[in-house]
KEDO-213578 format. One record per residue: residue number from 0; residue in three letters; x, y, z of N, C-alpha, C in turn. Coordinates in steps of 0.05 Angstrom, whole numbers, always signed. Layout:
% KEDO-213578
- NUM, ALA, X, Y, Z, X, Y, Z, X, Y, Z
...
//
This chain:
% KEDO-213578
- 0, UNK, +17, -24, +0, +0, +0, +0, +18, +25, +0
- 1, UNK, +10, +42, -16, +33, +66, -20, +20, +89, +10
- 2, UNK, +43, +96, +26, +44, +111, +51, +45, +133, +40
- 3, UNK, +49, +152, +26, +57, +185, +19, +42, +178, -8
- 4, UNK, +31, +201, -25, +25, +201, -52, +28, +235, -44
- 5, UNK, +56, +237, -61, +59, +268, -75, +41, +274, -94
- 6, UNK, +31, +299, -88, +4, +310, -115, +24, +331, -128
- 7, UNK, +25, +316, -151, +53, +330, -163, +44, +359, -176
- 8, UNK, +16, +353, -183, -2, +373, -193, -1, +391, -172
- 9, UNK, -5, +401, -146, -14, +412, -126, +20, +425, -111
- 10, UNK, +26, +435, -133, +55, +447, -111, +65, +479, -127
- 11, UNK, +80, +484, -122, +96, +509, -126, +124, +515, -127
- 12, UNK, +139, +521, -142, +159, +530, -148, +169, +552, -154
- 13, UNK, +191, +571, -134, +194, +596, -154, +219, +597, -149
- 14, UNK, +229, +614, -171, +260, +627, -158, +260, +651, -167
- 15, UNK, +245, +669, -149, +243, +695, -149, +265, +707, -124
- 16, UNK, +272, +693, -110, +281, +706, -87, +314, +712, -84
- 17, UNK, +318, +743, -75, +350, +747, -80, +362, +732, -56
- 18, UNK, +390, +731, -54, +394, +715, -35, +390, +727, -9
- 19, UNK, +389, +721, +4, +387, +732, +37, +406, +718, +65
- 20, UNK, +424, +693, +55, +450, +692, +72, +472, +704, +56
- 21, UNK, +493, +711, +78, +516, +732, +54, +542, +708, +69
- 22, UNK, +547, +700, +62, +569, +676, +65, +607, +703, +71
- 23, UNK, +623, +696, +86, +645, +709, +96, +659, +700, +77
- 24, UNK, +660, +682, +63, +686, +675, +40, +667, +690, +22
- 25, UNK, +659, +698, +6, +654, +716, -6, +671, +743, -14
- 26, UNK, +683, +762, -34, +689, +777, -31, +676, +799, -25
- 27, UNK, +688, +823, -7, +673, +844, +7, +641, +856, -11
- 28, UNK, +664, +863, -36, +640, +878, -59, +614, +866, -66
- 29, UNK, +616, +848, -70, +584, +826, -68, +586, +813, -39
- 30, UNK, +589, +816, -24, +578, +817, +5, +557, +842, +12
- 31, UNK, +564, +862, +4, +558, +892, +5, +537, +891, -10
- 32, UNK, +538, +886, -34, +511, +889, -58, +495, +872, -39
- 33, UNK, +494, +845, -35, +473, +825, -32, +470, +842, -6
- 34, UNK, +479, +851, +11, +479, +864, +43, +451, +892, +31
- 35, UNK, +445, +897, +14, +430, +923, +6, +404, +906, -4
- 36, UNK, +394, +884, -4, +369, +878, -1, +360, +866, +23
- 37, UNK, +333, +881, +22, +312, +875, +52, +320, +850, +50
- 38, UNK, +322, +840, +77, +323, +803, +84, +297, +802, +102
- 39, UNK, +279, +802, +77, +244, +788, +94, +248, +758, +89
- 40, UNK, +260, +756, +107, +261, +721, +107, +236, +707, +111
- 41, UNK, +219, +715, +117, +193, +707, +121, +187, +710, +97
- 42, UNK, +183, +732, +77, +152, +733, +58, +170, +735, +28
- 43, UNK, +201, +739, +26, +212, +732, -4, +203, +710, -14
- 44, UNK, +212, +682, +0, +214, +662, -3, +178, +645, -4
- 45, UNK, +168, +661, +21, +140, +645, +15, +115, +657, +9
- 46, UNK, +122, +683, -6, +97, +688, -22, +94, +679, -48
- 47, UNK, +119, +683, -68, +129, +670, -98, +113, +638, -92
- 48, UNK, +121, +631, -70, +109, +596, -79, +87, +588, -73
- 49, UNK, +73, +611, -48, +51, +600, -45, +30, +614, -69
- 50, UNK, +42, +631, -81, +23, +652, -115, +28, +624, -131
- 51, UNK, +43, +606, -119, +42, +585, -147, +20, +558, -140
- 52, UNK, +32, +558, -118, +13, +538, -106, -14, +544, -102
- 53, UNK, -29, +574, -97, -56, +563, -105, -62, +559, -121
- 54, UNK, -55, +577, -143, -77, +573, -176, -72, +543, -177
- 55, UNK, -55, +520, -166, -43, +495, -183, -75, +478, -167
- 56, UNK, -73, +494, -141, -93, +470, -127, -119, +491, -139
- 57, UNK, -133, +509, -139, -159, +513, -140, -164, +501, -176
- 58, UNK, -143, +498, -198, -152, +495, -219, -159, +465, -217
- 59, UNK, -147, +450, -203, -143, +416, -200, -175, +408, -192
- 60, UNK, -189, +423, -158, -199, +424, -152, -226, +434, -159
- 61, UNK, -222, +461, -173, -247, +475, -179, -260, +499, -152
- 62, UNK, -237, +498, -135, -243, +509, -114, -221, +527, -102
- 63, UNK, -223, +546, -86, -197, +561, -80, -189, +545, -62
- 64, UNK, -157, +539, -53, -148, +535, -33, -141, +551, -11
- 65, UNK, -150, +543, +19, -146, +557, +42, -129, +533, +60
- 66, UNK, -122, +548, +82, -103, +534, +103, -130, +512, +113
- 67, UNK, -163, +508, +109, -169, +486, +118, -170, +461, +100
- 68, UNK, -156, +467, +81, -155, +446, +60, -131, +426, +74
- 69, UNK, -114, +434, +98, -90, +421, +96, -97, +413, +130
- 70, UNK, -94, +388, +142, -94, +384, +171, -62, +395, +180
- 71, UNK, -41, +403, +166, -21, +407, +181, +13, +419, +160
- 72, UNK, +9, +440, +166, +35, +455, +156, +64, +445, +169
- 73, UNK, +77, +437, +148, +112, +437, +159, +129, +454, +147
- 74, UNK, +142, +467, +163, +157, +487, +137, +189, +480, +147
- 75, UNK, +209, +496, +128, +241, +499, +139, +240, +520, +154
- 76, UNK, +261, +494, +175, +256, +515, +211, +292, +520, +217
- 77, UNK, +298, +548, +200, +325, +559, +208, +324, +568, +244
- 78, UNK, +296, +577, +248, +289, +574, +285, +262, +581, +282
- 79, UNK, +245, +572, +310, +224, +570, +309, +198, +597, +297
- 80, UNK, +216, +628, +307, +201, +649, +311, +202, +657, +286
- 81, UNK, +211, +645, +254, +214, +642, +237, +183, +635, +221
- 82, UNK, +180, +608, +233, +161, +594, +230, +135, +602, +229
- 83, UNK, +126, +608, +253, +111, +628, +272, +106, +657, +254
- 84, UNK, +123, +664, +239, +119, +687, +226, +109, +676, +202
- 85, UNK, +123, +660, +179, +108, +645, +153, +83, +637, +157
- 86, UNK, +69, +625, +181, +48, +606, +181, +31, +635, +190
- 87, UNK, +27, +657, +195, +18, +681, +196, +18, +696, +177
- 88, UNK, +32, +693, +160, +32, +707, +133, +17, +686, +113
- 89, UNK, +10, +661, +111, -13, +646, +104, -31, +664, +109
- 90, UNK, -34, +659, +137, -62, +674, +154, -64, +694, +141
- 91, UNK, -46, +717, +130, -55, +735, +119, -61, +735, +88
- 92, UNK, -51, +723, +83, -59, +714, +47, -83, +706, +46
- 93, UNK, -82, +688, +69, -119, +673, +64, -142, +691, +67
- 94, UNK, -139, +712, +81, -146, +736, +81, -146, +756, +67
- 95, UNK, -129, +758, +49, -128, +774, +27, -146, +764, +2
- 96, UNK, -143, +743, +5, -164, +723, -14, -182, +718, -12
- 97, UNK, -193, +721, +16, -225, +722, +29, -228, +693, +30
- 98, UNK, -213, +676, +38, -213, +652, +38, -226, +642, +61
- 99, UNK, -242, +611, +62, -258, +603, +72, -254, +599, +114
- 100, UNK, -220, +602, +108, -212, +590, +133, -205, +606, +161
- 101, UNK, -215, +634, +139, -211, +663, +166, -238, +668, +159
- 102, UNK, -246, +663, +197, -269, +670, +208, -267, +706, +214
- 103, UNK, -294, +712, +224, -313, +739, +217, -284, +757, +238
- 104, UNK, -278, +752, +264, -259, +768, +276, -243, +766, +268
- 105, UNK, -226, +747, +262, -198, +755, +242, -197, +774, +227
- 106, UNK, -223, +766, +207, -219, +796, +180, -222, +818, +194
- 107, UNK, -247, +825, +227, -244, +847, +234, -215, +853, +237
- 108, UNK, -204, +840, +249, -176, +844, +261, -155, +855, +234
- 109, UNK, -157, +846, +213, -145, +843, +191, -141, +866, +175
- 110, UNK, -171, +872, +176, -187, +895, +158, -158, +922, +149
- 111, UNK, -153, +933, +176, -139, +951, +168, -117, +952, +159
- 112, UNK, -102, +931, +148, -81, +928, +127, -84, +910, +106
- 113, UNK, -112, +911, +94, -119, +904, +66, -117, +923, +52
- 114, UNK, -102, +947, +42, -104, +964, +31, -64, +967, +28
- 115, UNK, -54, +954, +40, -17, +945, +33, -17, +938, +16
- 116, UNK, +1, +954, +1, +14, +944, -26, +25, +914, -8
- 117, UNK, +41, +902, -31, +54, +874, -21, +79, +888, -7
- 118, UNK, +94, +909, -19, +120, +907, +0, +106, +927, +26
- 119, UNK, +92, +943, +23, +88, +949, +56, +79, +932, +66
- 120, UNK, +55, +910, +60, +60, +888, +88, +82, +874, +91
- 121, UNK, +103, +872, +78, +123, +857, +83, +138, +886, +109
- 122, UNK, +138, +908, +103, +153, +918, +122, +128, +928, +152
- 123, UNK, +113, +917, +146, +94, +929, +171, +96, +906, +198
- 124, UNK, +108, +927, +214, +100, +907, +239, +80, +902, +248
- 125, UNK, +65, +921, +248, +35, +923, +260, +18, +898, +244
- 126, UNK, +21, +894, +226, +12, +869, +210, +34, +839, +215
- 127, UNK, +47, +849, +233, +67, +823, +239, +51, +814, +266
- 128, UNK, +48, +835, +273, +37, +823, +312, +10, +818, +308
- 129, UNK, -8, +834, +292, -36, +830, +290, -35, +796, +279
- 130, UNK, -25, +791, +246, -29, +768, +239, -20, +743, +260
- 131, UNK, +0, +753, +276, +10, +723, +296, -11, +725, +321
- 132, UNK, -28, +742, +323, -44, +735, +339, -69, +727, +333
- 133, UNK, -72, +730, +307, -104, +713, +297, -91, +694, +284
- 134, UNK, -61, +683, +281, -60, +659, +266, -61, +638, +295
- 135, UNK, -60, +641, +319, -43, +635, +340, -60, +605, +338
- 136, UNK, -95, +602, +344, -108, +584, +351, -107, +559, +326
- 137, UNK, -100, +570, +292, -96, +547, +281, -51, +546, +280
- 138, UNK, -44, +562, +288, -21, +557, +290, -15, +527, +309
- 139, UNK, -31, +537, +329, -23, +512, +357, -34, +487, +348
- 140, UNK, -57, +481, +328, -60, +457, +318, -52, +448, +296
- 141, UNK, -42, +470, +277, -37, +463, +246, +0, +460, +245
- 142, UNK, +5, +476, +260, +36, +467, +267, +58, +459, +278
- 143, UNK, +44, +470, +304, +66, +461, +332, +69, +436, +324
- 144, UNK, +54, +411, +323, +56, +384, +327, +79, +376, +307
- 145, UNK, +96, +399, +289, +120, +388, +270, +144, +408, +282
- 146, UNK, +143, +419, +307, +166, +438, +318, +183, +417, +333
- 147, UNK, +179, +391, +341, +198, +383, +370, +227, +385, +368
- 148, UNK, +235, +372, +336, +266, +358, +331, +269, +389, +325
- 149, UNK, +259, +407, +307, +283, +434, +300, +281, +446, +329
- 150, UNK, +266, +446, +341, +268, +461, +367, +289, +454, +378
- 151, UNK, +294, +427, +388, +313, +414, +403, +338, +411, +394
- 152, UNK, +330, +416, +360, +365, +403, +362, +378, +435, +350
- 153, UNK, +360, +453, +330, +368, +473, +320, +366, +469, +296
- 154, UNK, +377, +494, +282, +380, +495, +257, +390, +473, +239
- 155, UNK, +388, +462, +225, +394, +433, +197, +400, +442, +171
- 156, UNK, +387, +463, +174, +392, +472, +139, +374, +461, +126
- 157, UNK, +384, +441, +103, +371, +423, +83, +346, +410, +100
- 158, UNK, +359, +394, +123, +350, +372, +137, +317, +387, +162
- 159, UNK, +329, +405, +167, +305, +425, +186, +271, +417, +169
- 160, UNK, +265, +424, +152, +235, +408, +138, +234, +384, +147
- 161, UNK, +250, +363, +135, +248, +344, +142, +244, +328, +169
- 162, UNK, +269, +346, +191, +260, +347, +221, +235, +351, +225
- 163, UNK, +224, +371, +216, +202, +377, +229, +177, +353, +218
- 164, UNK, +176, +342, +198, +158, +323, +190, +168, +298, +197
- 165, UNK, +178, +296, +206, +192, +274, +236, +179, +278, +257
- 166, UNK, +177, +310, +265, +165, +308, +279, +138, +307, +281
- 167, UNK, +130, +311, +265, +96, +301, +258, +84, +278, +257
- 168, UNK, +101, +254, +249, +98, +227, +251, +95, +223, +268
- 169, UNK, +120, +233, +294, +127, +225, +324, +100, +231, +331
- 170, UNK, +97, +255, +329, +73, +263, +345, +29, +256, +332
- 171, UNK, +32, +252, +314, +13, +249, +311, +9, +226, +289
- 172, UNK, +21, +198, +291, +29, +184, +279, -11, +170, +274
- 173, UNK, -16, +162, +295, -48, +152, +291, -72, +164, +287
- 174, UNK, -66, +190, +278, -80, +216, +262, -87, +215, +238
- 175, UNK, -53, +204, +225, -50, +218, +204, -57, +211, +171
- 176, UNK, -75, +185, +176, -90, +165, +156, -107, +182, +140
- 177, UNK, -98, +184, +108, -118, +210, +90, -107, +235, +93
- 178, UNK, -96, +245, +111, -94, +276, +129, -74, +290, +94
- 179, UNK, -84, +311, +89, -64, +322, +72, -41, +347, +90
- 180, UNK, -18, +343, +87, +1, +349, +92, +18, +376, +69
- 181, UNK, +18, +392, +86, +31, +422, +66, +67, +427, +73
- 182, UNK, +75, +416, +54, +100, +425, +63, +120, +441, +37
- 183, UNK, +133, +471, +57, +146, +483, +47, +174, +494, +51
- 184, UNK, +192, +493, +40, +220, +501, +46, +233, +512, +17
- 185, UNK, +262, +525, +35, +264, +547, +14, +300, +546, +18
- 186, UNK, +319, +560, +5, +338, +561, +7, +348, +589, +13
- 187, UNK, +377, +595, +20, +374, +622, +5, +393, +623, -13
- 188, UNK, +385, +614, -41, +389, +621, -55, +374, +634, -72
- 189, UNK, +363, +619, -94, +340, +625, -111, +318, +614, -114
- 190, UNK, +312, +591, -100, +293, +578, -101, +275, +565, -65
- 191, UNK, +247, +567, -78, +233, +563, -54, +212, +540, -69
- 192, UNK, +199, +522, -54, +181, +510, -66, +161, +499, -40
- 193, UNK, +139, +495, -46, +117, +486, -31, +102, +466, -50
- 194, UNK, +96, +442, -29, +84, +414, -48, +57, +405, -20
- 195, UNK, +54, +390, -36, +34, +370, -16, +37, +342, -18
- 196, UNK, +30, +331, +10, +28, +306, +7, -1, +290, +26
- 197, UNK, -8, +274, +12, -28, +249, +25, -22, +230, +43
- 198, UNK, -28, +224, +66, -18, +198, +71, -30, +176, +85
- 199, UNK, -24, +160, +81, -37, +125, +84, -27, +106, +102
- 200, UNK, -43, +103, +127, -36, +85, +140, -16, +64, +131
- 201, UNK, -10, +59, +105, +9, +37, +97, +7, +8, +110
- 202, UNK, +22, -8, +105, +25, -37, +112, +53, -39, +128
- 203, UNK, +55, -55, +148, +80, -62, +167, +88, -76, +148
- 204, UNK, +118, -72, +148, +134, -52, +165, +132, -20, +152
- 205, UNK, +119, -12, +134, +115, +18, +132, +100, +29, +137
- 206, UNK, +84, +25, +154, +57, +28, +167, +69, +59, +187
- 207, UNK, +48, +82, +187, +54, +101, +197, +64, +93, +229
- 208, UNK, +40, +85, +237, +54, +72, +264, +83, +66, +279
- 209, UNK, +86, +46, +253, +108, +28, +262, +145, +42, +245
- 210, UNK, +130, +60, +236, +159, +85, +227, +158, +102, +246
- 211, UNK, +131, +106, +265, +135, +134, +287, +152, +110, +315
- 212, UNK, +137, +83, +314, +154, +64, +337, +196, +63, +323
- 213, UNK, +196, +54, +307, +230, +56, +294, +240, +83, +298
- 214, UNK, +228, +97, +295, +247, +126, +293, +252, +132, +325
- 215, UNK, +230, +124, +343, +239, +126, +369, +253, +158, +381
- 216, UNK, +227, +175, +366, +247, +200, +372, +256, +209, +403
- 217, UNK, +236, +205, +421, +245, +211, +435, +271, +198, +458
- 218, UNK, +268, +174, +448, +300, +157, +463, +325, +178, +453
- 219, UNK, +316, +178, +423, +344, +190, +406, +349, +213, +426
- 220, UNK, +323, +235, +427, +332, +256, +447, +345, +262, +464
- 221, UNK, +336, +237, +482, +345, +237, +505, +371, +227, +508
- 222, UNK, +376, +212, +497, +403, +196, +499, +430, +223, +480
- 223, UNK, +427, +248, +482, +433, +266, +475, +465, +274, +498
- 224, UNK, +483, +281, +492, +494, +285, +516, +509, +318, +513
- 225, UNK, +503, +321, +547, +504, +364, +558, +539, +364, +559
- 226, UNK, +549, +387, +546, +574, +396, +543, +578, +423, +562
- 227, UNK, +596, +429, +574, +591, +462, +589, +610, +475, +555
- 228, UNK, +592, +499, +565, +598, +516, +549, +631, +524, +532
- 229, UNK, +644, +521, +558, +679, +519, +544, +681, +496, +534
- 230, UNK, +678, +466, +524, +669, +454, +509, +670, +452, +483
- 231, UNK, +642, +472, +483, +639, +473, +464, +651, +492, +447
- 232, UNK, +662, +521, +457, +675, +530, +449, +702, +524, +437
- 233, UNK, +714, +503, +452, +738, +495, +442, +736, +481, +420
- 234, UNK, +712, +464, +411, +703, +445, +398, +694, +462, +370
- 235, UNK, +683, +484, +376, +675, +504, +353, +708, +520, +340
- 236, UNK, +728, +523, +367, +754, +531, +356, +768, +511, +332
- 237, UNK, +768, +486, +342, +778, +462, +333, +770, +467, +292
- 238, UNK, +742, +468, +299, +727, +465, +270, +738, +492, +247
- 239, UNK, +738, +511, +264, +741, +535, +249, +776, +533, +245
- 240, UNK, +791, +519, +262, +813, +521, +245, +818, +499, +235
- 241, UNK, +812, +482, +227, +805, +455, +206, +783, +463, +182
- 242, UNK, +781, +478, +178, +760, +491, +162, +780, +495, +132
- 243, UNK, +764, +472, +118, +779, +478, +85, +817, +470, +89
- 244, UNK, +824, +458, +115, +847, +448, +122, +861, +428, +111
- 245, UNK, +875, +415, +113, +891, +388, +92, +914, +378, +109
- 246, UNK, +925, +353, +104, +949, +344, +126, +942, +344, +152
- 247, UNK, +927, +334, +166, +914, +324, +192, +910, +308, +198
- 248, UNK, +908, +292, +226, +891, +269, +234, +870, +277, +263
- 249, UNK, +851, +270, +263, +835, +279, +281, +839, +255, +303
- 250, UNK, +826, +259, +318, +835, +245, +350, +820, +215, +349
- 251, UNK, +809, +208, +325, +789, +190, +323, +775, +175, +350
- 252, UNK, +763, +203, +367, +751, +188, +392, +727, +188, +380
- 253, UNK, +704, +159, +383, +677, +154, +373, +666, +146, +397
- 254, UNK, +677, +151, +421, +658, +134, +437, +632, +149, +449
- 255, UNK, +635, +175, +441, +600, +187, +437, +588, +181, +411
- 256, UNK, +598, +168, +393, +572, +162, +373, +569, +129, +368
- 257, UNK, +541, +131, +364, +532, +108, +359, +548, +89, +331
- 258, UNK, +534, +66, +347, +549, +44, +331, +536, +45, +298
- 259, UNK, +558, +43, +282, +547, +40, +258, +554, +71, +235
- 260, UNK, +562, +91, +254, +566, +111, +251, +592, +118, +232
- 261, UNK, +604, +131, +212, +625, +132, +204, +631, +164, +208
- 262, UNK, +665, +163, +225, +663, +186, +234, +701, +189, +209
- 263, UNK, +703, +220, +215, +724, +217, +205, +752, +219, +217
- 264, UNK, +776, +208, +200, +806, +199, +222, +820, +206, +198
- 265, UNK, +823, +225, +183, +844, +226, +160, +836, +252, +141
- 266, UNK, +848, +274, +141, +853, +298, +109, +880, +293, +97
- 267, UNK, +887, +277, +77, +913, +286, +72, +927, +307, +49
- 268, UNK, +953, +304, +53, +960, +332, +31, +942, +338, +0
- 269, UNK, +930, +317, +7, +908, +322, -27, +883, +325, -13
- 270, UNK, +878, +330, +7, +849, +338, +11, +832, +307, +7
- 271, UNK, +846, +289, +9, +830, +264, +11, +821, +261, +39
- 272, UNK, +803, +247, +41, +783, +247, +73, +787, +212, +68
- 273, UNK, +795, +213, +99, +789, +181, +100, +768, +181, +121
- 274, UNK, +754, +158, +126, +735, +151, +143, +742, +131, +153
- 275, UNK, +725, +117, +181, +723, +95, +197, +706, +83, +206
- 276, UNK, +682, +63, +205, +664, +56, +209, +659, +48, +249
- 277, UNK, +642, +60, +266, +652, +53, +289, +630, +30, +298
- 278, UNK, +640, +8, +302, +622, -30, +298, +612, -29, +322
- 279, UNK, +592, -50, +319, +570, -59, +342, +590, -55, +369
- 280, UNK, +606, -75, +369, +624, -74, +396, +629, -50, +415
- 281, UNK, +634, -19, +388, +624, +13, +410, +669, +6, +402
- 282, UNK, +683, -13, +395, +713, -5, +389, +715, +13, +369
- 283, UNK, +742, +39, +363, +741, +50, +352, +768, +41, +333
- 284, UNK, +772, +48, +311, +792, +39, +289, +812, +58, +276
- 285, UNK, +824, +44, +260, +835, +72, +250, +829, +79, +217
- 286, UNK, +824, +96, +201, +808, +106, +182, +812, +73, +157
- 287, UNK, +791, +74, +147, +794, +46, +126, +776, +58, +96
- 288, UNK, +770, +76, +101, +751, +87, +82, +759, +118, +66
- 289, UNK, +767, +111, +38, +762, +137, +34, +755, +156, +15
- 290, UNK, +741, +183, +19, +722, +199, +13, +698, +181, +5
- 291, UNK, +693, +161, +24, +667, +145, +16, +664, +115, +13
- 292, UNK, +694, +109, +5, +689, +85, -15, +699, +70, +2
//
């Protein structure tokens, strides 16, 4: 039985958006340029995809799409108050659209910044605090339940979406039979996209269930281990001067990571990476692998 069916029809793609991280290896002069556009990290990235994503679902459907078409939003979680802001700027789109899923006080609430061009609501606060407080009551059911893993572990990058629809399984694993699922993430580069997905109780061993029992998020959590702060700092010194480095060997201690794990024990004067696989036993080795192979 197929568990996920992507509606390939039902998604969005844009790459409208300038970049909005400015990277330090970079030279100064395009540091500077890209440094001279607004970074609405909130509404660059997810207005372009969600302008694509309705027309794709109301033409499919015959109907406009609103946030109650979807039991549950996941988005990319660079940090939470991020989130919290995108899933409020829905709220306000759906409202701009007169859409089915904002009730009669919201729009009161709303009313007085329907008349924003697009870039003044992007710079209006007053439309930042108003929308997060009429998005708040479907925020706490349409999203929280996909915050646990970015919350806890932090920023992922690529991987942060995907955390968070981890954490949706974890948490609402015997829910989620039929439930359509909205998920959007974005880069910063040039591209953002928003899709949908269906999903189906499935058959064991892929059975929603029994992927929220395997993933076992919360053991993983816990079995997490606390560093004091100098630590970590030394540990963050270590990286930053190994950074793009060559001719090294690292201390190959594994006995904080799990078995099965390949950590690395080798850069040499060619920038070859060797690796080590660390075995059931929890013994550690010395590099046998390298750049992969």
């Amino acid at each position: 039985m197929l568990l996920l069916l992507l509606k390939a029809n039902l998604g969005g793609v844009t790459c409208l958006m300038p970049m909005i991280s400015i990277s330090p290896t970079l030279p100064v002069n395009i540091r500077l340029w890209m440094a001279s556009f607004p970074k609405h990290a909130t509404s660059w990235p997810l207005i372009p995809a969600t302008n694509y994503f309705v027309p794709s679902t109301r033409n499919q459907q015959g109907k406009q799409f609103s946030l109650s078409d979807a039991a549950y939003f996941v988005f990319h979680s660079p940090y939470n108050k991020l989130v919290q802001k995108s899933f409020a700027r829905l709220v306000f789109s759906d409202f701009v659209r007169n859409a089915s899923s904002i009730d009669e006080a919201a729009k009161e609430k709303l009313t007085p910044f329907s008349t924003l061009s697009g870039d003044e609501s992007y710079q209006s606060r007053d439309l930042e605090k108003v929308s997060q407080q009429v998005a708040k009551p479907l925020y706490e059911a349409k999203v929280q339940p996909t915050t646990l893993v970015p919350k806890q572990v932090g920023n992922m990058y690529t991987a942060s979406l995907y955390a968070a629809f981890v954490s949706l399984l974890h948490n609402k694993s015997s829910e989620l039979a039929g439930k359509r699922v909205i998920l959007f993430s974005y880069g910063s580069g040039l591209t953002a996209t928003m899709f949908s997905l269906k999903l189906n109780e499935g058959q064991h061993p892929f059975s929603l269930s029994n992927i929220a029992t395997v993933m076992d998020v919360s053991t993983k959590l816990k079995s997490r281990h606390e560093f004091s702060t100098v630590k970590f700092d030394e540990t963050m010194q270590l990286m930053e001067h190994r950074y793009g480095g060559k001719d090294f060997v690292t201390s190959k201690d594994c006995s904080l990571l799990a078995p099965g794990t390949y950590y690395l024990t080798e850069v040499d004067s060619m920038y070859r990476r060797f690796y080590a696989k660390k075995p059931v036993d929890g013994a550690c080795e010395n590099g046998s692998h390298s750049n992969g192979h």
